[in-house]
N, C-alpha and C positions, 0 to 999 in steps of 0.2 A: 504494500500500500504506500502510497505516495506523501499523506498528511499524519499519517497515527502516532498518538501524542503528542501532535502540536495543540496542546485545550489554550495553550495563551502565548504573548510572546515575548515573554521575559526572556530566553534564551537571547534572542536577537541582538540583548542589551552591549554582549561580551561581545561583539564581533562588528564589520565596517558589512554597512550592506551590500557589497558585491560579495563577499563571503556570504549570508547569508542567502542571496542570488545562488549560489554555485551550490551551495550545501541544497538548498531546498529543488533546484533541478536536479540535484545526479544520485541523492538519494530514495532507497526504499526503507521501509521498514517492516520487521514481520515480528512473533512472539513465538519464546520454543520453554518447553517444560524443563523446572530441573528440580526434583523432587515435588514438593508441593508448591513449588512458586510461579509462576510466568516470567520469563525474562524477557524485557525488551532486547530489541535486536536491530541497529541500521546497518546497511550495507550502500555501500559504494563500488558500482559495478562498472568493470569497464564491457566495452563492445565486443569483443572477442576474448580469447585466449588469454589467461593472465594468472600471475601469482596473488595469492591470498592471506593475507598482513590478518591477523586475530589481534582485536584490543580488549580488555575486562573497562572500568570504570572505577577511578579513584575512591578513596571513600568520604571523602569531602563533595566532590562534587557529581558529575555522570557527563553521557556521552553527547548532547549537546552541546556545552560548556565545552568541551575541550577538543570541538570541532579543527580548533588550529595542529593539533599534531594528526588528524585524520586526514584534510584535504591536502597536505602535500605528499602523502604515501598515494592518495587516489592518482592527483596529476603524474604522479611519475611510471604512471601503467601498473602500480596495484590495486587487487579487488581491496577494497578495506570489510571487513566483520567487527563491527566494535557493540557490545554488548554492556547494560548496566546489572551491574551486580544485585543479587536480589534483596528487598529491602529500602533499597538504591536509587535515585535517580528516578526513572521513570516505568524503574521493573516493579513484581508485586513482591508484597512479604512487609512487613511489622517494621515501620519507618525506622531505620538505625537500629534494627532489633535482631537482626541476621547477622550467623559468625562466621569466622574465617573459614570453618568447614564447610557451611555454605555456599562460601565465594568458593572455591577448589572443586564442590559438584559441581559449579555453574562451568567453571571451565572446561571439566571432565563433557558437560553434556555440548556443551557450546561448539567442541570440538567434533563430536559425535555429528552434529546436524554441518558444519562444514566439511566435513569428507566425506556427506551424503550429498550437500549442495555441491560443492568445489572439486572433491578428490582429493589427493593427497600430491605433494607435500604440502606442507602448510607452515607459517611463520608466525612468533607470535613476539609481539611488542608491549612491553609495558615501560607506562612513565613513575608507577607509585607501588600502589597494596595491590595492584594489578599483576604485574609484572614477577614479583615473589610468590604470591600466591599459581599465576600463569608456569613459574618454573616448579612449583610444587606437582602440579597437574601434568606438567608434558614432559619433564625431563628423562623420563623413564620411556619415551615414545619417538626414538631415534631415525625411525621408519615413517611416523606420519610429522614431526614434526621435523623441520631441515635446521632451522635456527632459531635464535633466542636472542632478544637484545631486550634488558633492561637497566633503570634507573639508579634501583636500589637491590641490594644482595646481603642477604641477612636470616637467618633463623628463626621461629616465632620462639621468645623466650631467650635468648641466647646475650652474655652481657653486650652491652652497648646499644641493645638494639629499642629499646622504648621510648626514644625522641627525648632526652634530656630529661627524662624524671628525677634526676636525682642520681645518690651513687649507688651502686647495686645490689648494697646490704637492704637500702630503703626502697628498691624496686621490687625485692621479693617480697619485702613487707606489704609493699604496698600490693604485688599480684595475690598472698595468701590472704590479704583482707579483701579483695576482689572477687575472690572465687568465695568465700563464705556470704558477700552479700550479695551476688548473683544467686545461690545456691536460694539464699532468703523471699529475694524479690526480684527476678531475673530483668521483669521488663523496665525496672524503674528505672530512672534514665536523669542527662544531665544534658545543659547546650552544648551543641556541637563542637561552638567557637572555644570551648573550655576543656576540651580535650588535647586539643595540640593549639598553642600563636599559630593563629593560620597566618600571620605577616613572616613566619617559621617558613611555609612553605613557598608564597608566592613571595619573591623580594624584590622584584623589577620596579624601571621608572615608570610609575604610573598605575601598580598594582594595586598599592592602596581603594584606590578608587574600585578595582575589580574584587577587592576582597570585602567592600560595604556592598557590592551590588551582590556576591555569591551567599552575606549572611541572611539576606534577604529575600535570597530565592527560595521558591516554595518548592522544588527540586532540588536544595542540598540540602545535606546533613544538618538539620533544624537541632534532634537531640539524639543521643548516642545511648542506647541501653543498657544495663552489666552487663546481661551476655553479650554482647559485642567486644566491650571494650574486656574482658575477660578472654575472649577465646586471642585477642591479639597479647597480651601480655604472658599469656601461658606457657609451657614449654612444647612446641611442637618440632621434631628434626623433619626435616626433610626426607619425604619417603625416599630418591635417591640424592644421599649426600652428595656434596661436594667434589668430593673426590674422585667420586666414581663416575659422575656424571660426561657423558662421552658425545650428548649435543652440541652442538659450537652454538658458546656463548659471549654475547657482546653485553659489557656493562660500559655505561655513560654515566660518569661517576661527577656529580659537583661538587669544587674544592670547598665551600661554604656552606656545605648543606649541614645545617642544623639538625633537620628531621631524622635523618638516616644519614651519620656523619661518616666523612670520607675516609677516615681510617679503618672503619667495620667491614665499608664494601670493598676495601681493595684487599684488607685483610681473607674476607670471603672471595675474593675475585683470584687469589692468589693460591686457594684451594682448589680452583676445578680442574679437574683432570683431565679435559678433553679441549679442542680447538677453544682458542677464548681471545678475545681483544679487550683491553682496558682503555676509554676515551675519558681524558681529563676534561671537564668545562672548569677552567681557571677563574676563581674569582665571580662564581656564580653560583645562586642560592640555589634550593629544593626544585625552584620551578620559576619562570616568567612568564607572564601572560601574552606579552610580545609577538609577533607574527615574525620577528626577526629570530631569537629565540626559538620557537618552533621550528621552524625550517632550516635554522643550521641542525640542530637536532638531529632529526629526521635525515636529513642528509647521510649522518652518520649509518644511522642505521639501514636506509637505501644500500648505500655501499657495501655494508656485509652482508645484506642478503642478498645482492649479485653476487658475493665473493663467494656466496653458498648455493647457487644455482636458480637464483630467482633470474627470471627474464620477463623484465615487466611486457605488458603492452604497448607496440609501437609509436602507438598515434599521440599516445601523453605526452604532457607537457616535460620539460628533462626539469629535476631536482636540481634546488639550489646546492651548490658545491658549498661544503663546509670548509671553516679556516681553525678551526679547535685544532689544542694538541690531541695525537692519538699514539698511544703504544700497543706493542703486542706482546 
């Protein structure tokens, strides 16, 4: 369907109207099940023959909102699949009340319904709780998934990794007080904006502005539940570690990033066992709202999914060239 879930057009706010021109022509949208939930679901198709880029949805926001890292994986001849997480965005389930194991079915089914739509191979990108969770779900699927490029790399539970709560004696304190008052009152819940500074996450000139319009939208993270915020502080390893893990993976690692600070991920990035690339963004926060930002981004990650046998669609427009450092 062409319009599904557009009820209003607060979306439009985040974005220059010829982007919102382009997203609203070359998008469809459809809903697929993942346990008891509906998942929203857009796609960005090209005209013929093309590789197929999978995104999940941040847990702050979803996949309207973050149209700028969608549309330049479409113009560079990928099919784009980007999906909100359930609970999420504009999928169904118990506003900010659905847990990380949740997000990990959604990808597990997500993935199921594009190698019935698409075929296989398939590539999968994340910017945030997407992207970890996305590697939680595909790393063990060396056959249907080709590559992996995310943000952050990190373990659910594992030291360093709860966004600056504190030092680690008072993080477990604070996850065994978590899980007794999830266990008490699961659904009861706190504002969103008070689970993480979201000026933590987006730090660009101008974001400010974009982070009073995101508290504000009736599609983000309004309030966060105990079990939500419980199943991310937990200890969960990764069903294939690190180590073993033999998908080539690319992480884009920023030197500023507060949320998921740069020593964890390159700590983790310095674990994987199989093909992997490490991109620095020098002196760049969590995320930027930017259209400049985006698409060096994204660049990077075009690049190593050609370097992994992606062969986009002809007729696209070609992907901005990136100027970031990049190691391997």
């Amino acid at each position: 369907m062409r319009d599904a879930g557009l009820a209003h057009d607060y979306w439009k706010k985040y974005h220059t109207a010829e982007e919102v021109e382009e997203a609203l022509a070359a998008a469809t949208t459809t809903m697929i099940p993942s346990g008891v939930y509906p998942v929203h679901v857009r796609l960005f198709l090209q005209p013929g023959p093309a590789p197929t880029v999978m995104m999940g949805s941040s847990v702050l926001s979803y996949g309207l909102h973050l149209l700028r890292a969608q549309l330049p994986m479409y113009r560079a001849g990928f099919n784009v699949m980007q999906f909100d997480f359930p609970g999420l965005g504009q999928s169904g389930g118990p506003r900010g009340g659905c847990t990380v194991g949740d997000f990990i079915q959604s990808w597990h089914d997500a993935i199921k319904y594009a190698v019935t739509r698409f075929g296989q191979p398939l590539y999968i990108m994340g910017v945030g709780e997407d992207g970890v969770t996305g590697y939680y779900a595909a790393a063990g699927m060396p056959e249907t998934i080709r590559a992996i490029s995310v943000h952050n790399l990190f373990e659910y539970g594992e030291r360093d990794s709860l966004q600056g709560q504190g030092p680690y004696w008072l993080v477990r304190a604070k996850a065994v007080a978590l899980a007794g008052a999830t266990a008490a009152r699961p659904t009861t819940g706190m504002p969103g904006p008070k689970s993480v500074p979201w000026e933590w996450i987006y730090g660009g000139t101008g974001d400010d502005e974009m982070i009073t319009l995101l508290e504000n939208d009736p599609l983000s993270l309004q309030t966060i539940q105990f079990r939500l915020m419980n199943s991310i502080v937990q200890r969960m390893p990764a069903a294939v570690q690190f180590e073993s893990c033999r998908t080539p993976v690319q992480v884009i690692a920023s030197s500023e990033n507060k949320v998921c600070p740069y020593d964890l991920v390159k700590r983790n990035y310095e674990r994987l066992g199989g093909p992997k690339e490490l991109v620095t963004l020098d002196g760049k926060p969590q995320w930027e709202m930017n259209r400049e930002f985006n698409e060096v981004y994204c660049a990077h990650v075009i690049r190593w999914f050609k370097m992994h046998g992606a062969q986009p669609h002809q007729s696209a427009a070609k992907p901005t060239t990136a100027s970031t450092k990049s190691t391997r």
